[in-house]
KOLNU-924163 format. One record per residue: y negated, z negated, x negated of N, C-alpha, C in turn; residue in one letter; residue number from 0. Coordinates in steps of 0.02 Angstrom, whole numbers, plus 32768, in hexadecimal, padded with zeros to 4 digits. Last residue first. Layout:
N
<<Y, Z, X>, <Y, Z, X>, <Y, Z, X>, "A", NUM>
...
//
This chain:
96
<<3064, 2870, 9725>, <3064, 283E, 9732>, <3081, 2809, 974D>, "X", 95>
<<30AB, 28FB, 9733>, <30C2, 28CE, 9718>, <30A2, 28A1, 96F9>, "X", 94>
<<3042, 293C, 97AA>, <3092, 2916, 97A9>, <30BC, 28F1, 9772>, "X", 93>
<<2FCE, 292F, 9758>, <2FE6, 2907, 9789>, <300F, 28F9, 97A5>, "X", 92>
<<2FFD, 29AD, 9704>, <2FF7, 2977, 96E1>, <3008, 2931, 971C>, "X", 91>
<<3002, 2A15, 9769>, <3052, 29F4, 9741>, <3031, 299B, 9725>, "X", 90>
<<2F9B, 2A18, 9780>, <2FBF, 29FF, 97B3>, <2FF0, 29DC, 97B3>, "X", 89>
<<2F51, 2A41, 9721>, <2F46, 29F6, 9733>, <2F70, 29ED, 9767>, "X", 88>
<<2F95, 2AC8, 9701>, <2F95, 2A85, 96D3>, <2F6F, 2A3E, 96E1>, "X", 87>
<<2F66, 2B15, 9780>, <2FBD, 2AFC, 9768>, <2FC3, 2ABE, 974D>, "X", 86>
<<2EE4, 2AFB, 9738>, <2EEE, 2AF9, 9794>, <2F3E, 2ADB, 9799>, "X", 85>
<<2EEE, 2B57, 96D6>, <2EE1, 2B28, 96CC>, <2EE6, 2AF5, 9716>, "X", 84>
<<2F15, 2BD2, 9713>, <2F42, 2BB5, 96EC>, <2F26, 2B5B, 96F2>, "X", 83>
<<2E9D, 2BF1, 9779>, <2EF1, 2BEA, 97A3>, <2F24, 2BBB, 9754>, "X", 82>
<<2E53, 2C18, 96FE>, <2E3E, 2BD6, 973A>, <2E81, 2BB6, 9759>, "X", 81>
<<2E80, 2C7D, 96C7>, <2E84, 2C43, 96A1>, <2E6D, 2C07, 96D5>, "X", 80>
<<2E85, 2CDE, 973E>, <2EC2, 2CCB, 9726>, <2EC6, 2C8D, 9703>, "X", 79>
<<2DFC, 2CDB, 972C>, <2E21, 2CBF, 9775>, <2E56, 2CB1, 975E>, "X", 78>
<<2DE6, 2D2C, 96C7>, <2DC6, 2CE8, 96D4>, <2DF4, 2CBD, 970C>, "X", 77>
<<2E21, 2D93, 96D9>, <2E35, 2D73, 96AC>, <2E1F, 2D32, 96B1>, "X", 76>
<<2DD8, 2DD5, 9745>, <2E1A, 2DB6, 974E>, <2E2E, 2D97, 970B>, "X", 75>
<<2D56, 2DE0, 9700>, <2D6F, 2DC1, 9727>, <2DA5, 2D9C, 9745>, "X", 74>
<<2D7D, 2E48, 96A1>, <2D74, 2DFA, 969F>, <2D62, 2DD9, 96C6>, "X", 73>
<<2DA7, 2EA5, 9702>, <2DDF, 2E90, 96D9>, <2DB3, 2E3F, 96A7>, "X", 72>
<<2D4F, 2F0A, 974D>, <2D5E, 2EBA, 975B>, <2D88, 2E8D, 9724>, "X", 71>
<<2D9D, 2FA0, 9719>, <2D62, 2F6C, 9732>, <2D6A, 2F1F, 973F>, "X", 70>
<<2E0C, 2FDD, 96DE>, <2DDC, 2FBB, 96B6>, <2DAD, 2F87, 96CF>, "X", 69>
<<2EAA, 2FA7, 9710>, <2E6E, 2FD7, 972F>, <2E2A, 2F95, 9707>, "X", 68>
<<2F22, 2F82, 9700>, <2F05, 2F9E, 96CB>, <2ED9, 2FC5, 96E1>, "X", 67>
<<2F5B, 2F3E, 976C>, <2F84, 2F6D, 9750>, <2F68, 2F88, 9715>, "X", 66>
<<2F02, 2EC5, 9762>, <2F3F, 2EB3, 9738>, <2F6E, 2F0D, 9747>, "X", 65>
<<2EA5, 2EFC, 97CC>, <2E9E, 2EE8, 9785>, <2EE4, 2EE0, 9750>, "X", 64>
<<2EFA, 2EFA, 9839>, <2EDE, 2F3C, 9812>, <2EC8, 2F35, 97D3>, "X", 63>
<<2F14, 2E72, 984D>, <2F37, 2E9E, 9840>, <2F2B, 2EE2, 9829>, "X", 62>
<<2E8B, 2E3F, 9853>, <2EB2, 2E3B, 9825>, <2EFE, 2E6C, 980C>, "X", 61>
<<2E6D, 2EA5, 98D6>, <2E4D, 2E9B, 989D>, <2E66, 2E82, 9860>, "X", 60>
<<2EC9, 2E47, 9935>, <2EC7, 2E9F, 991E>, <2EB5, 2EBE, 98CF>, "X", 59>
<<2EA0, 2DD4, 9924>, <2ED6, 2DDA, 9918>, <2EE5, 2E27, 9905>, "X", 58>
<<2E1B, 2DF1, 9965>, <2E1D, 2DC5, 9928>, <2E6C, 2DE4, 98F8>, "X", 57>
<<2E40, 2E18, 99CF>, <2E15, 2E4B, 99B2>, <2E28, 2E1D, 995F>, "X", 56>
<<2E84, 2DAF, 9A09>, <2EAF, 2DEB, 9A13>, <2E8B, 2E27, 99D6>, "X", 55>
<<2E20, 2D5C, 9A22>, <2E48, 2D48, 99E1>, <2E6A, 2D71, 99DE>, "X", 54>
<<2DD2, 2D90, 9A88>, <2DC2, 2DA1, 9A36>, <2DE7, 2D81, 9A03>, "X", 53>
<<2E2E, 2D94, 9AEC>, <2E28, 2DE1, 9ADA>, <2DFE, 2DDA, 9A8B>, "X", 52>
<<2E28, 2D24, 9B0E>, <2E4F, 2D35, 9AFE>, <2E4B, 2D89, 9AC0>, "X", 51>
<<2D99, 2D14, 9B27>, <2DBE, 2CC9, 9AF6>, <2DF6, 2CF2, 9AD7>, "X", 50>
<<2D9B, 2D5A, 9BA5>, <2D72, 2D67, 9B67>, <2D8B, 2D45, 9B19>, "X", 49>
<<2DE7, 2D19, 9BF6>, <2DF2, 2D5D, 9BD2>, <2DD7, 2D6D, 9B9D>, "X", 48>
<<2DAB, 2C9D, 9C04>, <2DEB, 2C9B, 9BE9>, <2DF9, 2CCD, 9BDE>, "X", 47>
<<2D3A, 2CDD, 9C3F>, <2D1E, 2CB3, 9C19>, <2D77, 2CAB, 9BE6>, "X", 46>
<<2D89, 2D1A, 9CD1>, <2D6D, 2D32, 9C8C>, <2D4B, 2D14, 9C4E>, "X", 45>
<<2DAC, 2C7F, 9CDF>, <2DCB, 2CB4, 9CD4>, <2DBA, 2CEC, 9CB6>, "X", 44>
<<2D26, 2C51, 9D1B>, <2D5F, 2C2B, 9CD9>, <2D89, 2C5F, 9CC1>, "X", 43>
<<2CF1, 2CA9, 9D74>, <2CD7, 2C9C, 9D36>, <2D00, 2C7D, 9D00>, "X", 42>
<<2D52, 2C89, 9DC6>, <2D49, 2CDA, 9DAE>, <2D3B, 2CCA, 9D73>, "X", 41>
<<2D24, 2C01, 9DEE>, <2D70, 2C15, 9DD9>, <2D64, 2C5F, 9DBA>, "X", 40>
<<2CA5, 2C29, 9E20>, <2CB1, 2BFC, 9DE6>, <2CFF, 2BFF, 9DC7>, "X", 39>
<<2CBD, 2C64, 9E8A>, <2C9F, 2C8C, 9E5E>, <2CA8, 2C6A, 9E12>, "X", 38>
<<2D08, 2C01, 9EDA>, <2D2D, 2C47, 9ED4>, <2D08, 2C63, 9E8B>, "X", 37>
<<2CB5, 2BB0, 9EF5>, <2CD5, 2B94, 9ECD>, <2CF8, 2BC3, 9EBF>, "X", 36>
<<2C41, 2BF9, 9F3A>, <2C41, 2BE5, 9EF9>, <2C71, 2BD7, 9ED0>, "X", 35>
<<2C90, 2BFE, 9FAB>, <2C77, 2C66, 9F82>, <2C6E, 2C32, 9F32>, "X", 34>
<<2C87, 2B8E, 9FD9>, <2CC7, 2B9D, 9FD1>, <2CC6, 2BFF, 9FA0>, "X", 33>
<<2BF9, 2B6A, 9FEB>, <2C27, 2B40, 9FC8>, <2C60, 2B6C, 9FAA>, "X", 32>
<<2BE4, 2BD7, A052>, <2BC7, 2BD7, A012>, <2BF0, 2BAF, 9FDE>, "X", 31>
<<2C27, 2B9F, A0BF>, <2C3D, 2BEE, A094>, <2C38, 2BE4, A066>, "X", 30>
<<2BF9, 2B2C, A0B2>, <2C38, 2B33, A0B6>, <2C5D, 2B6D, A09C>, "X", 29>
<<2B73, 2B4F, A0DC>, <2B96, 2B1E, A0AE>, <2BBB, 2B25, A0B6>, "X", 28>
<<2B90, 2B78, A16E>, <2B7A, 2BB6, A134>, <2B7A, 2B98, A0E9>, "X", 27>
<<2BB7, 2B27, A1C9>, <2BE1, 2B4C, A1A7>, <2BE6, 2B79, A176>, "X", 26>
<<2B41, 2AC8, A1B4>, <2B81, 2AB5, A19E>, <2B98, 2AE5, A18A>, "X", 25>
<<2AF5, 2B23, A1FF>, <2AEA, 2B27, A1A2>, <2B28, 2B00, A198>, "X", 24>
<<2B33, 2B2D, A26A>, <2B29, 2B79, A24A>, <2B1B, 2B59, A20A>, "X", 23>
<<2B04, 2A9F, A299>, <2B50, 2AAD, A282>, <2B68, 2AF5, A26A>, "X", 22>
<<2A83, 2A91, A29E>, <2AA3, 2A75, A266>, <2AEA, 2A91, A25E>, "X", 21>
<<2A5B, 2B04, A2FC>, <2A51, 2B12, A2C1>, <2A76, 2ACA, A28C>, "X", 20>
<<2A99, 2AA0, A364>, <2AB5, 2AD3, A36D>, <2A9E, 2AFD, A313>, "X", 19>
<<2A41, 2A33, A350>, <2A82, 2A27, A349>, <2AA8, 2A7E, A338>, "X", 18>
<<29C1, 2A87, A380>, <29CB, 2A53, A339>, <2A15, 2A57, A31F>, "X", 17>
<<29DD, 2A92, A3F6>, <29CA, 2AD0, A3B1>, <29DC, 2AB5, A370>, "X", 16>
<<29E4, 2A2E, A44D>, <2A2D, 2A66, A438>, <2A18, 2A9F, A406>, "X", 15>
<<2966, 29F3, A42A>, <29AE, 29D0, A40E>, <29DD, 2A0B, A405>, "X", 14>
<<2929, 2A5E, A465>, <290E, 2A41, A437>, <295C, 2A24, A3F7>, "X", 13>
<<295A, 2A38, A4ED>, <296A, 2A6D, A4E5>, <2957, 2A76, A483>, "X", 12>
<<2940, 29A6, A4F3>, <2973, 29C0, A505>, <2989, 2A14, A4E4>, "X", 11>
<<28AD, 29C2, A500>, <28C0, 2985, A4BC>, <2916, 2995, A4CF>, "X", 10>
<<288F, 29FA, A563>, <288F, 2A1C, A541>, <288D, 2A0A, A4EE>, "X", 9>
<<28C8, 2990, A5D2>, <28E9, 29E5, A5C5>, <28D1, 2A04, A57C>, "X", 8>
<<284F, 294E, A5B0>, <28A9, 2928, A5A8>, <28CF, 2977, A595>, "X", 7>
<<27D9, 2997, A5C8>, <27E9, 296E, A590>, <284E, 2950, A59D>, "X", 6>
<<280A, 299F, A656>, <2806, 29D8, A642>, <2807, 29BC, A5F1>, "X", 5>
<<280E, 2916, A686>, <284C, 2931, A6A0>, <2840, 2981, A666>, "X", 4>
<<2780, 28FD, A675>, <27B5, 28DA, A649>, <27FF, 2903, A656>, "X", 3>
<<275A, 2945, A6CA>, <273A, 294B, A68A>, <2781, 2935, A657>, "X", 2>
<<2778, 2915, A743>, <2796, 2960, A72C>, <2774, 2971, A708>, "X", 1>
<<272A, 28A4, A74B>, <2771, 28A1, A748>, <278F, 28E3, A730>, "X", 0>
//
């Protein structure tokens, strides 16, 4: 009888580990969940800086080109004829 009484206690005490370690990882899912979705937002955001800062370089760049700074200048000439032709299907599709 105080076999089984010691097996019950210690399928009891057993249980409150169990339970007691399920609801520490609940809550440590939860951090974790919530550091991720934080880190993933960071990440969009600089990912949208970056986006930004090289059409900012792009845009620089042409502009230095078009004051009459020798380098790049076919380049920007190229771009310029891309942006024209870019104009001319747009127009064209509006006056469809």
């Amino acid at each position: 009888m105080s076999n089984t009484l010691e097996a019950i206690q210690l399928l009891e005490i057993t249980l409150k580990n169990l339970l007691s370690n399920y609801e520490f990882l609940i809550k440590e899912n939860e951090i974790l969940l919530q550091n991720n979705s934080k880190l993933q937002n960071q990440l969009l955001e600089k990912e949208q800086n970056l986006v930004n800062q090289k059409k900012e370089y792009d845009m620089l760049k042409i502009a230095k080109t078009i004051e009459g700074s020798s380098t790049d200048t076919k380049d920007t000439k190229l771009k310029i004829n891309a942006l024209i032709r870019e104009i001319d299907k747009c127009i064209f599709q509006l006056q469809e």
